[in-house]
N, C-alpha and C positions, 0 to 999 in steps of 0.2 A: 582645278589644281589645288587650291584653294582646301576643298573637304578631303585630299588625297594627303594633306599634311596635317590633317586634324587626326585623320583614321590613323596614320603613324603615331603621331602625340599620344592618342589612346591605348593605342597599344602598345606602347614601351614603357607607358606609365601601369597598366594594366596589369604588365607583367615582371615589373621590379618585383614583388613579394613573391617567391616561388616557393615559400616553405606552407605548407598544409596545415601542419602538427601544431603541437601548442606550444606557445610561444611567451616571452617574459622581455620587457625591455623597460631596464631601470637606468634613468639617467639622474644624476646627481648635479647639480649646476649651484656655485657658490662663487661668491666674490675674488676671482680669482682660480677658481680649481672647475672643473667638469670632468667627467667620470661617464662612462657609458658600461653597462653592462647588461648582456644578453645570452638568454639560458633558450636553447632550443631542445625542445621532446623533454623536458625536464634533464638529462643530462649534459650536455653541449654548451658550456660558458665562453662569448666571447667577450674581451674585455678591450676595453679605448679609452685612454686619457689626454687631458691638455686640448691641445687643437685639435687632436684626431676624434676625440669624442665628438665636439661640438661637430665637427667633417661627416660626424656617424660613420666612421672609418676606422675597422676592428686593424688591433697592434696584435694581438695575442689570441688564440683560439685551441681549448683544450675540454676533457672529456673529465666530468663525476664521476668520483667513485661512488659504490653503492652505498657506504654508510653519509656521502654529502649529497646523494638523491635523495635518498632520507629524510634528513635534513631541512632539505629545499623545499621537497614536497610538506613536508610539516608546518614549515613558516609558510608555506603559502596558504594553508587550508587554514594553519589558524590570523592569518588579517582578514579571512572571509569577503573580501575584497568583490567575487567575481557574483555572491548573494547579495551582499549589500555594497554598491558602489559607493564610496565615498563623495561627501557632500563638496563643491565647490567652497576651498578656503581663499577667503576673504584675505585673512593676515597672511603673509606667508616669510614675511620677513626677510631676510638678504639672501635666503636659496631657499631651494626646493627640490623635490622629488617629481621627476615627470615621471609617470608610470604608465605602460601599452601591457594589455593581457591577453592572446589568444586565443581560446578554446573552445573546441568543436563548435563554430560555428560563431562563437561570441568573440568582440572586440568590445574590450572595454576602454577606456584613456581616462587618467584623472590626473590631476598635482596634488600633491602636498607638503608642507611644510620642513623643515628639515628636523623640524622637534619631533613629527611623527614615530609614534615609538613600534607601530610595526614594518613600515618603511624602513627605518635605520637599523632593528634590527636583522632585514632580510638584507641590507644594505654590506652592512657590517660582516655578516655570512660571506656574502658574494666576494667581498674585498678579501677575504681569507682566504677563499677558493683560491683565489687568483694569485694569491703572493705564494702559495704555498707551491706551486712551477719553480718558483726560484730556487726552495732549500734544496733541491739535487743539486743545481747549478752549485749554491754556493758550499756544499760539503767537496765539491771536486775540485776548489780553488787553493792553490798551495799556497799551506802556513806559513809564517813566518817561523822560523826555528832561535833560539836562544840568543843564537851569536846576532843574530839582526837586529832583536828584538835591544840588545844591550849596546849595539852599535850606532841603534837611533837613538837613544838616551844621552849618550856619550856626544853626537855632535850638537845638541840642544844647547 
């Protein structure tokens, strides 16, 4: 009975990762804030904050366009990351970057520092990607018009 719940165990751990393609999964972890963000096939960004990062439990999940594939794939080729793994840092100070890389065959994992300057700036991309979902949201949210705008002045 015993090796009949081992062979389950294995196989539902075996088959969480069902994605093939190449894969990116950038976490961000600081005193106070976490941040998960994951790029699949080079277009496909999902993003996770607060508890749901730390959960690895995507809030939001949305599609590149082709000038931020671009982009993406640009900052990725230039950290060179997957020719040369980055060394285990020592210092890393009150956060970090945990970074997962998939491709064709290769798994890479490293951390690094949050000073890292191609980390943050693939970082900083991704965080853009991601907010920019909002500006339709917030162009379709009604203005204030004059008489409001003078109305709240007036009960101050």
């Amino acid at each position: 009975m015993n090796i009949f719940f081992s062979l389950c165990g294995i196989f539902l751990v075996g088959c969480a990762n069902t994605h093939n393609g190449s894969s990116l999964k950038l976490e961000m972890i600081a005193p106070q804030q976490a941040v998960l963000l994951t790029v699949l096939d080079n277009e496909t960004l999902s993003y996770a904050g607060g508890l749901n990062a730390v959960n690895g439990v995507n809030t939001w999940q949305g599609e590149m366009n082709s000038s931020q594939r671009a982009r993406y794939e640009s900052l990725l080729v230039a950290t060179r990351w997957m020719k040369n793994i980055p060394a285990k840092s020592a210092n890393l100070g009150s956060g970090k970057y945990k970074i997962r890389i998939q491709e064709e065959g290769a798994n890479v994992v490293f951390t690094l520092p949050l000073t890292d300057v191609n980390a943050t700036n693939l970082y900083d991309f991704l965080q853009e990607v991601a907010t920019t979902r909002l500006e339709s949201h917030l162009k379709t949210l009604p203005k204030p018009n004059a008489d409001v705008i003078i109305d709240r002045n007036k009960k101050e």
